[in-house]
N, C-alpha and C positions, 0 to 999 in steps of 0.2 A: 242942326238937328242931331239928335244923339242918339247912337246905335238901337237902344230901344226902341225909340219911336219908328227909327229908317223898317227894324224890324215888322212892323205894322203898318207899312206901304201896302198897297194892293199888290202889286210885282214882288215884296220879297217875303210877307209874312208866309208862314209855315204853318201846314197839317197841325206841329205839333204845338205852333203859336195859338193855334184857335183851339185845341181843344184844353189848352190851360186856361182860357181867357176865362174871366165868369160873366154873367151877362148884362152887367155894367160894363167893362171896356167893350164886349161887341156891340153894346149897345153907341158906345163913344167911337165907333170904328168913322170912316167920311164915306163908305162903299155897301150897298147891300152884304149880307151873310145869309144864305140859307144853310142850314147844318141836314144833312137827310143821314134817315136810319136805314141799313143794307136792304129795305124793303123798297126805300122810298119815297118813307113819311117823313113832314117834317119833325124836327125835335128843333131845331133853334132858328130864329127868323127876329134878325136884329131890327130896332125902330127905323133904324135908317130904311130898310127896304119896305117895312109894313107904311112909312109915308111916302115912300115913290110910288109904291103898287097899290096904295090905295086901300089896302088889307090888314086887318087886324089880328094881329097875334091869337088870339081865341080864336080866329072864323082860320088861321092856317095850321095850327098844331096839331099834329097827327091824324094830317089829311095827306093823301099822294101826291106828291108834289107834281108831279109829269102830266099823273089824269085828272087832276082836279085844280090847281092854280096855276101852274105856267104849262098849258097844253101846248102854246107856242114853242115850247125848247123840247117836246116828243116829237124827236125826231133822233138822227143817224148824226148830227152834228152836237147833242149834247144828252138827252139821255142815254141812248144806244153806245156813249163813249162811258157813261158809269156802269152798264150792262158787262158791256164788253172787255173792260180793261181790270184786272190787280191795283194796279197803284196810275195814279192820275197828274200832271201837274202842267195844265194846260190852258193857254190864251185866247183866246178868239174874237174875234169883232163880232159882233150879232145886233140884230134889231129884230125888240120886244113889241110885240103885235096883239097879245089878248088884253081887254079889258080898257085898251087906252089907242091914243093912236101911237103911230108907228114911232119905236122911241130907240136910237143907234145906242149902243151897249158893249162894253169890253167885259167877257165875262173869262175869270176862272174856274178851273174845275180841279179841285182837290179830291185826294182817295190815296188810300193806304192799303194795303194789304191785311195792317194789322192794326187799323186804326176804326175805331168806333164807332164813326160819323163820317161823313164825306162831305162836301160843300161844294157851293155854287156863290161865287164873292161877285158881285155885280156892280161896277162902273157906270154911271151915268155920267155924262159931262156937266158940267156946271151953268 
């Protein structure tokens, strides 16, 4: 594997990996990507997630991601952690509960202080 590609692991890609990407390679990522604007809405929502979640890229864009498509992550363990923090770069094990049955999840949570988008990189197992 070559430094490139290791850089676009779910564990090492970077803030500032995703916001060069355009949306052919996040579209080629192997993990969900949500991209949220400091509001909350989405602005990027790669195929990989719009087919796990059952959702279509039109029916999520620049809707609130928290109150309107993953109500399940409003909460104190992942949006209250984009609320509350500057910069972000954290792991979690989760299971995704709306819209599907109960589905175990490794999720990232990306944020910058001065970066334009924040993310939600979502792991399903295989």
């Amino acid at each position: 594997m070559s430094s490139d590609q290791h850089a676009f692991d779910f564990a090492n890609i970077t803030l500032a990996d995703l916001d060069r990407l355009d949306s052919t390679a996040i579209n080629d990522l192997p993990f969900g990507v949500v991209g949220l604007s400091p509001e909350g809405l989405v602005k990027v929502y790669s195929q990989t997630e719009s087919r796990a979640a059952g959702l279509s890229l039109d029916s999520v864009l620049n809707t609130h991601y928290f109150a309107t498509i993953a109500q399940c992550m409003n909460n104190f363990m992942v949006a209250q952690k984009f609320e509350d923090e500057a910069t972000l770069d954290t792991m979690l094990d989760y299971v995704l509960t709306l819209r599907m049955r109960p589905t175990p999840v490794k999720l990232r949570l990306l944020k910058g202080s001065d970066a334009s988008l924040s993310y939600i990189l979502i792991l399903r197992s295989r």
